[in-house]
Backbone as CSV, one residue per row, in Angstrom:
resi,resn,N_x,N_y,N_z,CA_x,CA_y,CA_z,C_x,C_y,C_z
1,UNK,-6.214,9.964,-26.427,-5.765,9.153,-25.310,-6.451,9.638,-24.037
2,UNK,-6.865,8.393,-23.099,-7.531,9.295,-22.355,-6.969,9.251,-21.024
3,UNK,-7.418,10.365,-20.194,-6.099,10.871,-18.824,-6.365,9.814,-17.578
4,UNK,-5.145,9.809,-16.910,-4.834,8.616,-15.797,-6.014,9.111,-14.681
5,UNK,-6.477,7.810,-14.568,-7.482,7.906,-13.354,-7.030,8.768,-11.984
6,UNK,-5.706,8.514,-11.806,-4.931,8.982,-10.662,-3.675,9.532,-10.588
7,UNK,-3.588,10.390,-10.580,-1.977,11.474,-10.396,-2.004,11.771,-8.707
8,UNK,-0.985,12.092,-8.658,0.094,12.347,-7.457,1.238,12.553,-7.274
9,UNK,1.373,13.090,-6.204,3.295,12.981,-6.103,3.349,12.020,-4.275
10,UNK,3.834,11.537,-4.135,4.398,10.753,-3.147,5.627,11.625,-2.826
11,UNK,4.902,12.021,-0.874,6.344,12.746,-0.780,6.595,12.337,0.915
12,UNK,7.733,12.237,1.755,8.153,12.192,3.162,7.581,10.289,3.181
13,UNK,7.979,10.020,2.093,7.611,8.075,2.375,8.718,7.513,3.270
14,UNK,8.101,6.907,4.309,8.640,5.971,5.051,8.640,4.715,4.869
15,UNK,9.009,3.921,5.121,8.992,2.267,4.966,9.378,1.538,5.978
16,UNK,8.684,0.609,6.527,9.417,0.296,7.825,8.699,-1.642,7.895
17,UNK,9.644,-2.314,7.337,9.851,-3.872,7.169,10.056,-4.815,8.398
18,UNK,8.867,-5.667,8.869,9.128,-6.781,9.834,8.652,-7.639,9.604
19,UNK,9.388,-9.132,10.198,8.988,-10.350,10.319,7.635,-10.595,10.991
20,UNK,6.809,-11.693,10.482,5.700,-12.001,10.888,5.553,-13.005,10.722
21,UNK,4.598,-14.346,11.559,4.654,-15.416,11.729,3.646,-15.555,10.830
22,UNK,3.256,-17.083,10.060,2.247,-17.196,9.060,1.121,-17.611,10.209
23,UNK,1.166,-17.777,11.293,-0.538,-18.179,11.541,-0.600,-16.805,12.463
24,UNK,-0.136,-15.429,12.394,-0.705,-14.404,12.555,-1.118,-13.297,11.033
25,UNK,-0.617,-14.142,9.987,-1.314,-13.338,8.922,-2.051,-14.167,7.978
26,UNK,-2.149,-15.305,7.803,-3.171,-16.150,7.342,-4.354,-16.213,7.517
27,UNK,-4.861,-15.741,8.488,-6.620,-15.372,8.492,-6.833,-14.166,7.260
28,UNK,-6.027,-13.138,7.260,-6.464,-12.479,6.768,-5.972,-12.217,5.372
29,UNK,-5.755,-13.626,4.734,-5.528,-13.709,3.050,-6.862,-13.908,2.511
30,UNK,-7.112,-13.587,1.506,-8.189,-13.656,0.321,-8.047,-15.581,0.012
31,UNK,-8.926,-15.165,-0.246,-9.054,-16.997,-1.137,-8.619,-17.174,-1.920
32,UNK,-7.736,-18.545,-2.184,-7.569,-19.082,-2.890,-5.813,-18.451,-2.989
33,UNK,-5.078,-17.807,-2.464,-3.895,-16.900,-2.185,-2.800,-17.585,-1.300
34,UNK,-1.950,-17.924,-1.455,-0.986,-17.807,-0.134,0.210,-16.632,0.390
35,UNK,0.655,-16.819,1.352,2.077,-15.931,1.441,3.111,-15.893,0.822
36,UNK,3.550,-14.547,0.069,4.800,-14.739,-0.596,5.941,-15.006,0.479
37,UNK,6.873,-15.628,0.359,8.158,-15.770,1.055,9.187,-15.533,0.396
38,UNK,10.099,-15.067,1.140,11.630,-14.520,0.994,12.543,-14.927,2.070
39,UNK,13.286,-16.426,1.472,14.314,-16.854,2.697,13.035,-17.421,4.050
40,UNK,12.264,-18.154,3.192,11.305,-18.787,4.328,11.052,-18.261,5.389
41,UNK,10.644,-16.937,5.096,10.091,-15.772,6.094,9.447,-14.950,5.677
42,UNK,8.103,-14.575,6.104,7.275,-13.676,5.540,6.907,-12.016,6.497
43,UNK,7.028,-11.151,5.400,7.563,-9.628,5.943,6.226,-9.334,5.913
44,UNK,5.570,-8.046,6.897,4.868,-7.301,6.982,5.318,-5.406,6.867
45,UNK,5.098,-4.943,6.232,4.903,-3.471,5.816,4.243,-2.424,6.348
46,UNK,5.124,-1.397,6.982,4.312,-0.211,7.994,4.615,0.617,6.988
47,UNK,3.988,1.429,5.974,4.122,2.413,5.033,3.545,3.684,4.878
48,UNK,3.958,4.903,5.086,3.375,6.176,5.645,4.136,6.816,4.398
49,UNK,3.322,7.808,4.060,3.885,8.862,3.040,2.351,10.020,3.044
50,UNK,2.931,11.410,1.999,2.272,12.389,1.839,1.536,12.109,0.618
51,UNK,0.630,12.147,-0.027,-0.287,12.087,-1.444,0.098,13.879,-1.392
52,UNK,0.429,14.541,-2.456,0.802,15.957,-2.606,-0.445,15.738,-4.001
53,UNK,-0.840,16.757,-4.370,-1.195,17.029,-5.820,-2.627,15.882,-6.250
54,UNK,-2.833,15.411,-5.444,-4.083,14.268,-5.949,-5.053,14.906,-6.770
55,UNK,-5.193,14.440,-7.945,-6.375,14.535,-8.562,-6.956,13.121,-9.435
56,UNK,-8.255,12.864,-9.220,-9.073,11.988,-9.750,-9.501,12.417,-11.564
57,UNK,-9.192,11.929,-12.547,-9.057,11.972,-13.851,-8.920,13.703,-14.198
58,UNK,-7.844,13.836,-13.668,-7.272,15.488,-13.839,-8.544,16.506,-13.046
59,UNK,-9.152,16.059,-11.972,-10.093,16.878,-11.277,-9.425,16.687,-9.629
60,UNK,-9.053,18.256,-9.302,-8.943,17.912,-7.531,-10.328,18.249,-6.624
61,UNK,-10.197,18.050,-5.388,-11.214,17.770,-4.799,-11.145,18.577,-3.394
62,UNK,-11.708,19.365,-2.977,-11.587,20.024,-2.171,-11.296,18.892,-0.841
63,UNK,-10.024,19.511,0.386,-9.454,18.924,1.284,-9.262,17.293,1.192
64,UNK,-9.460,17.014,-0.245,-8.754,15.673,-0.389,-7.061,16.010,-1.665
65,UNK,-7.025,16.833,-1.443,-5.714,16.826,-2.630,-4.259,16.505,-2.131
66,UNK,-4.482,16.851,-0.731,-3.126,16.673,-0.273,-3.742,16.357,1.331
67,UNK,-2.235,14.659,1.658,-3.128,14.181,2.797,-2.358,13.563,3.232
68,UNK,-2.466,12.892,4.407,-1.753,11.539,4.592,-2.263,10.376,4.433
69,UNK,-1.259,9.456,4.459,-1.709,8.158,4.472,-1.032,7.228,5.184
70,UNK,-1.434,5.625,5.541,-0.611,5.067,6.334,-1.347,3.582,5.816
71,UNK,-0.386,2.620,5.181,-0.315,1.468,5.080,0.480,0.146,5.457
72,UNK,-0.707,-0.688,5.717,0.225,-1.714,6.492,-0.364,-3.214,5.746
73,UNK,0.799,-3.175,5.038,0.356,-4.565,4.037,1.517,-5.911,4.284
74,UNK,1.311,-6.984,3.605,1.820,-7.954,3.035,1.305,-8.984,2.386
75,UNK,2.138,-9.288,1.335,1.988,-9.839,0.216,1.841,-11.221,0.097
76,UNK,0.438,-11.535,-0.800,0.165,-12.808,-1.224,0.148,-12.931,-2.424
77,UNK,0.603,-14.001,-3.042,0.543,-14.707,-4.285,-0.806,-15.841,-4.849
78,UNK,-1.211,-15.239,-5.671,-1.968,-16.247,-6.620,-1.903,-17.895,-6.808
């Protein structure tokens, strides 16, 4: 069997959920995609956490093993 491309531990995750209007996030959908909705309102995602332990197919990497990160997404559907 062969080993996961990507291990980690996820640690100090934040999450932080707001409303967003669709003609401020519609430019920046992929083709052919629209906005998922929930209650005919579409959420945007401020997401911060620690990557602890990173290694790339069981190999770590010098000053990339442990880091931060910060994502800010929302979701489109097929």
């Amino acid at each position: 069997m062969s080993s996961p491309f990507l291990t980690a531990s996820w640690r100090n995750l934040l999450m932080i959920n707001f409303e967003a209007s669709t003609s401020l996030l519609q430019p920046y959908l992929p083709r052919h995609t629209e906005l998922d909705t929930w209650n005919n309102t579409h959420y945007v995602s401020l997401v911060g956490f620690l990557f602890q332990d990173t290694r790339l197919r069981g190999i770590s990497f010098p000053l990339h093993r442990t880091f931060e990160e910060v994502n800010l997404r929302f979701v489109c559907a097929l």
